[in-house]
Phi, psi and omega in degrees: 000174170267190186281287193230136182255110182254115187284163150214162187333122189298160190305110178161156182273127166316182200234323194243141179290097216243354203255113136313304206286316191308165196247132216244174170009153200199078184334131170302334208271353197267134180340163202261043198221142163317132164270157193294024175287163188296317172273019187280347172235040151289319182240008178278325146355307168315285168281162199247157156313180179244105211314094196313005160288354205265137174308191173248335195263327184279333211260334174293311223285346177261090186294001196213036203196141187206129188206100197277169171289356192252043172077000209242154203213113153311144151275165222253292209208120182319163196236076209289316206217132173267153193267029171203025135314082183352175171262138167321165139307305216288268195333332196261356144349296174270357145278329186288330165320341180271327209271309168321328198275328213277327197315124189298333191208181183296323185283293168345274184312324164311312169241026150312125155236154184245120115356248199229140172237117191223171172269131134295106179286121191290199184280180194282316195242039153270306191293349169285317182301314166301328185278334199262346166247316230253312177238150199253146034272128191302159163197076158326306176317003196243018127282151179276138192258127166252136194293116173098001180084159184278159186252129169257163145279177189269322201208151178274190201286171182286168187272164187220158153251210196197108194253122131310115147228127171244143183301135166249002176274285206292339181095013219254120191246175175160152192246123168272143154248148167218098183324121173243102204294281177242055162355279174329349198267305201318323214274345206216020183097332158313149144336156180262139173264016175301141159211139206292112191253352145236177163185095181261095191297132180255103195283169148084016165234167138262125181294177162316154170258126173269190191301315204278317158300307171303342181279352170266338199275337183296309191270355174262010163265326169329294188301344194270126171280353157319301194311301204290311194307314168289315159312316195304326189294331177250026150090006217244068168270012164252092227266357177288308185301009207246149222236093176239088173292119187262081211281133156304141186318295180101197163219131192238345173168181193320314186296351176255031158324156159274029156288334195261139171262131188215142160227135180236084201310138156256175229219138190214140151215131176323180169246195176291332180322152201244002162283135198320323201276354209282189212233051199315335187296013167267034164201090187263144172259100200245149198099024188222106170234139189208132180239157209216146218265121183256355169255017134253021202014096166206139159306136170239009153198158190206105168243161179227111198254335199211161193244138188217110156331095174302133187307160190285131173331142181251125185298344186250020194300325190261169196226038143296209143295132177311309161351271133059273160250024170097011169242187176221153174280167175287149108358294165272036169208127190308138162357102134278084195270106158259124195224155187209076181291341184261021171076175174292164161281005157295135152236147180249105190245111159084259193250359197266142209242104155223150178170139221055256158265340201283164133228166194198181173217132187264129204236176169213124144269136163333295202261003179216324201127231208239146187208128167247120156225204192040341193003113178213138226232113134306097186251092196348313180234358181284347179057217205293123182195104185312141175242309172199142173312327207199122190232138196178147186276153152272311190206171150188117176290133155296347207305126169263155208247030177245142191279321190271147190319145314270022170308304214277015172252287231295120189184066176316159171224050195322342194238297206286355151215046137254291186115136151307298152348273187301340188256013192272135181334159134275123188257010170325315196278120179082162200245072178291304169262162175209139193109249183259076203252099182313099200276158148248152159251152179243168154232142195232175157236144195287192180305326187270003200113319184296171196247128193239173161200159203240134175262135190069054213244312167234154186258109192213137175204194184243141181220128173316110159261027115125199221286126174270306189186153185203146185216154156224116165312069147038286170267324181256177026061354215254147174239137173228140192225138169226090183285182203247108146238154186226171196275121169235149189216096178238171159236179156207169191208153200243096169293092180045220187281013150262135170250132187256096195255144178232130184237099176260148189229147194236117155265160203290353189258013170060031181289143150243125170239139165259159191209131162249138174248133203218114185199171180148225186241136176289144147297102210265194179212124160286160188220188208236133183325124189092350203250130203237163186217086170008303216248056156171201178239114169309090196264331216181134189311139177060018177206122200232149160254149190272112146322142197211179152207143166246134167239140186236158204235123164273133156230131208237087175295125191265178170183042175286121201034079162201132184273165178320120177099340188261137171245037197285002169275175174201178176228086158320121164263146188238129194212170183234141184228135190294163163261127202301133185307153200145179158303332180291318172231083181314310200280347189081342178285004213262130153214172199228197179225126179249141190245159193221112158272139169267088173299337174215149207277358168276323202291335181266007171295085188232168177243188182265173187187086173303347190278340181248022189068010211297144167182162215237138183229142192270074177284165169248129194279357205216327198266118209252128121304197206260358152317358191070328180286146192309136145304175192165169180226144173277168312091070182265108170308140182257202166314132183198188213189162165217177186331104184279088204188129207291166173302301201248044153308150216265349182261001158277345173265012133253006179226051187289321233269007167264010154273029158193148179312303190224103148290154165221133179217168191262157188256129204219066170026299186249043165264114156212307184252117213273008167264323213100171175279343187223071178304009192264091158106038189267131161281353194271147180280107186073020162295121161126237197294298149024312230222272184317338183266352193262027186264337155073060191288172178254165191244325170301009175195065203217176163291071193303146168228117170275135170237093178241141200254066196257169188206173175213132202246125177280076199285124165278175196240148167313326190283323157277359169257123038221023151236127163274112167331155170308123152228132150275155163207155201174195185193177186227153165243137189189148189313135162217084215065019199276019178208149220268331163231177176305131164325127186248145152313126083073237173216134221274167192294162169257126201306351165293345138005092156345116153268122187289081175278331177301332187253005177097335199218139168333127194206153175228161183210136157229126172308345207271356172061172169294133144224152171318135155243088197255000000 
């Protein structure tokens, strides 16, 4: 387990004015002498005055504003929450309490359900303005220097959320903004002070389906006596063992419209067994279909088409400890203790994230998860220098490859009709990380409104990754060795029978790598004595797993060398191309590397393609290492796959966007889900990114947004049942001229240093790894 689990401040904003040191409210009227603040001579350089022709009637007229000669702006009031701080409990409190209160009449406020409650992300440059005054480390630079000085405000805009409801009398979804003014009062017993600044009813969709409708929609198919009539038939009347997932319609024709809200569940059942742990998915139950009304929790069909033998109890039925089923666990292998007696290397303050050079700030959503934003490289006289705004899984498709009921409706849409988020671990539980670790907690609200939080929720630490770089000299004998540690900030989350671990990981070489982790249980299928099945693997007598695939959707808002509000990117493709027999190639041997600028987002519609190396670069149009070439971060794709699925597959008029590897866009506020936001029983075709590209914008010089589209195709193995081992996938991001020379040590080895004595020679190891040194 780990050495050490240490909480930390929760994904959430205080409540309570907790920054003392900040500084308050400060009459424009006040004598002509600097004032004493902590930052002031981090940021007074910087900036020029603010221009000494201004009245005393223009400097009262600015009421939301405060401005010294020595360029610097007090706040009204310290500022307890960054504006890209998830929502409190206490905030969301008070939006769903505003939006209830708004409901016209008593029937109405009843049958509000909350969907999703979230932060409205302001725009880039309020949050440049909050990093740059408001919260520390202060960074004036990350504003454009204006002539006569910047006008700051005294406090930034109020926070806003943002609400999914769905109505269940009326069928109705709509999206709220709600101002959230005066928090602070609940806290102290008051009333909610929110105000509902939209409110849109969105027609012709269905929202995410939550936890409490399946647990409702489980027990009225228990309770529907066709159902009891049919188990009975399969030997099965202790309706406790029965198993009901309740998988969303998806859309297969006119009968999965969204006038209807529908799930059309499958079905598992336990054995007699009285362990806590067992594994009820070795025993699907098949030939039984049934849809179920979820906002008016009724069958609304129900056949029982085929008598399918329930599989024989599996001696490996439970996923405890071997003891358990009649085995013993191993044995042979010895202790392994990761210990940091001097604690980490990180530091944390609230959501802000440093260590080594990077800093970020750490976000969570109900619908993504883990949200990395600001991303930034302290790079030596170059100071501060953004690698991307805003990092996230967006979506990821499910699809199965067996044609017959009732695989060929299975095609998840895990964020866009669940949520990642709402479904992510506690990490209390189970031994997810090891060493020194920092936890977050998140909050969400449940169907009814209430607040609920997963304690521990994301996870963040530091891990040994064995060799960064070694060289050994030959003629002297002497070796240098570095090892590679990196920074990891994961969650992980549980879809039905599958678990999903999500990783962004930070090196000291100024590498991002995202990681997916893919492990649970498989979605069997049963079979008929003898019955052998195409489209999957015979894992266990009378139970085979369905060939599948998965896709996860990354989007990645770049910002290489660009401050907040600047759009100085572009996207390079990159392929290695032979060079054609001729003079250029006598030997026959030559080949090079060719760049393709992507000009426009149809142009930028690509796949990966390993036979040419291809991988893609984010340049800066105005920013030069000392070669004179534009900086960048690379895009190295790891293993990946696209659809195995005829064109006009029916999970594809909701997933076009799986059909290419890599999108590009232009950064659009509201581009966020690469399906559309709301994909659960959607009929319309290539809504969402798809959609969005065919406007065809240009890419040479813009505010860039990446969508790369990586997958893994699942053949299953004998070997994965009756838990499936970790498999990874992922991609990379990593500096491509983006430092004026190749990463340098640092800090020179420490005379404490290891002699390889056993090998004949001198050898040094240092922990301090690669870094830029510029």
């Amino acid at each position: 387990m780990a050495t050490v689990e240490e909480k930390t401040t929760p994904i959430c904003c205080s409540l309570q004015n907790k920054n003392k040191t900040a500084a308050s409210a400060t009459s424009p009227n006040v004598p002509q002498q600097k004032q004493q603040l902590p930052f002031i001579s981090a940021v007074d350089s910087r900036l020029d005055p603010p221009p000494k022709s201004a009245s005393s009637k223009e400097l009262k007229d600015r009421k939301e504003t405060i401005s010294f000669d020595i360029g610097i702006t007090v706040m009204a009031k310290a500022q307890t929450c960054h504006p890209l701080d998830p929502l409190s409990a206490a905030e969301i409190s008070v939006a769903v309490a505003t939006v209830r209160a708004a409901g016209a009449t008593p029937e109405v406020r009843d049958g509000i359900r909350f969907i999703e409650v979230g932060l409205v992300e302001p725009e880039k440059q309020v949050v440049a303005l909050a990093d740059a005054y408001f919260f520390p480390p202060f960074q004036p630079s990350l504003l454009p220097r204006i002539k006569g000085g910047p006008v700051i405000p005294s406090k930034l805009p109020p926070r806003k959320a943002r609400l999914v409801v769905y109505n269940k009398k009326s069928n109705e979804t709509s999206i709220w903004i709600v101002e959230l003014t005066e928090v602070h009062a609940t806290t102290r017993g008051g009333h909610h002070r929110g105000k509902v600044i939209t409110s849109t009813v969105v027609p012709d969709v269905q929202p995410p389906m939550d936890a409490v409708e399946y647990a409702e929609c489980e027990a009225v198919v228990k309770d529907f006596p066709p159902f009891r009539e049919a188990m009975k038939k399969r030997g099965i009347e202790d309706m406790d063992l029965v198993m009901v997932d309740p998988w969303c319609a998806g859309y297969h024709s006119e009968g999965d419209a969204p006038s209807r809200r529908l799930a059309k569940p499958l079905f598992f059942c336990r054995t007699e067994s009285d362990c806590p742990m067992e594994n009820g998915y070795a025993r699907p139950v098949e030939g039984i279909h049934v849809l179920v009304d979820m906002q008016n929790m009724v069958v609304l069909e129900f056949e029982d088409r085929k008598l399918v033998p329930l599989p024989q109890a599996d001696p490996l039925r439970n996923y405890t400890s071997g003891e358990t089923r009649g085995g013993v666990d191993r044995s042979d292998v010895k202790p392994l203790q990761i210990i940091q007696p001097d604690g980490p290397s990180f530091r944390v303050n609230g959501n802000f994230i440093q260590w080594q050079k990077w800093n970020f700030r750490i976000g969570f959503t109900p619908r993504e998860g883990l949200v990395i934003y600001s991303v930034a490289y302290i790079d030596g006289s170059r100071g501060r220098r953004p690698v991307a705004h805003r990092l996230s899984f967006v979506e990821m498709v499910v699809p199965y490859g067996d044609p017959n009921d009732p695989h060929y409706r299975k095609n998840a849409f895990d964020a866009g009709e669940d949520g990642l988020g709402k479904n992510a671990h506690s990490l209390k539980k189970g031994c997810d990380c090891l060493g020194y670790i920092k936890y977050f907690d998140a909050h969400f609200t449940n169907f009814y409104g209430g607040v609920e939080t997963i304690e521990n929720c994301v996870c963040m630490h530091e891990e040994d990754h064995g060799m960064l770089w070694k060289h050994q000299d030959w003629r002297t004998g002497l070796a240098e060795v570095r090892r590679s540690r990196r920074l990891t900030v994961s969650f992980i989350c549980t879809v039905a029978n599958y678990e999903y671990g999500f990783y962004w990981h930070f090196y000291q070489d100024g590498k991002i790598e995202a990681e997916v982790k893919l492990t649970g249980i498989l979605s069997l299928g049963a079979l008929q004595q003898g019955e052998t099945r195409k489209y999957g693997t015979t894992i266990a007598p009378g139970l085979y797993a369905p060939v599948h695939q998965h896709f996860f959707v990354a989007r990645m808002d770049m910002a290489v060398d660009c401050k907040p509000g600047e759009a100085f990117n572009q996207v390079v493709e990159v392929n290695v191309k032979v060079e054609e027999p001729g003079k250029n190639n006598v030997h026959n041997n030559a080949f090079y590397a060719e760049e393709k600028l992507l000009k426009s987002e149809l142009e930028a519609m690509r796949d990966c393609d390993p036979l040419s190396a291809r991988h893609w670069i984010v340049r800066n149009t105005r920013s030069v290492n000392r070669t004179g070439h534009l900086t960048g971060y690379k895009l190295v794709p790891g293993s990946n796959c696209l659809p195995l699925a005829g064109s006009e597959a029916k999970f594809l008029r909701r997933a076009a966007f799986l059909k290419h590897n890599l999108w590009v866009t232009p950064y659009a506020r509201d581009e966020l889900h690469p399906g559309g936001e709301f994909p659960n029983q959607n009929p319309r075709v290539g809504e969402g990114l798809a959609t969005w590209v065919k406007q065809n914008r240009p890419l040479e010089e813009a505010d860039i947004v990446l969508w790369y589209v990586f997958g893994v195709t699942h053949i299953p193995r004998l070997e994965d049942w009756p838990v499936m081992p970790v498999e990874h996938i992922g991609f990379m991001l990593m500096p491509h001229g983006f430092f004026n020379c190749s990463p340098a040590v640092d800090v020179p080895p420490s005379p404490g240093d290891l002699d390889d004595k056993e090998n004949g020679m001198p050898a040094k190891h240092s922990q301090n790894g690669l870094i830029a040194k510029l």
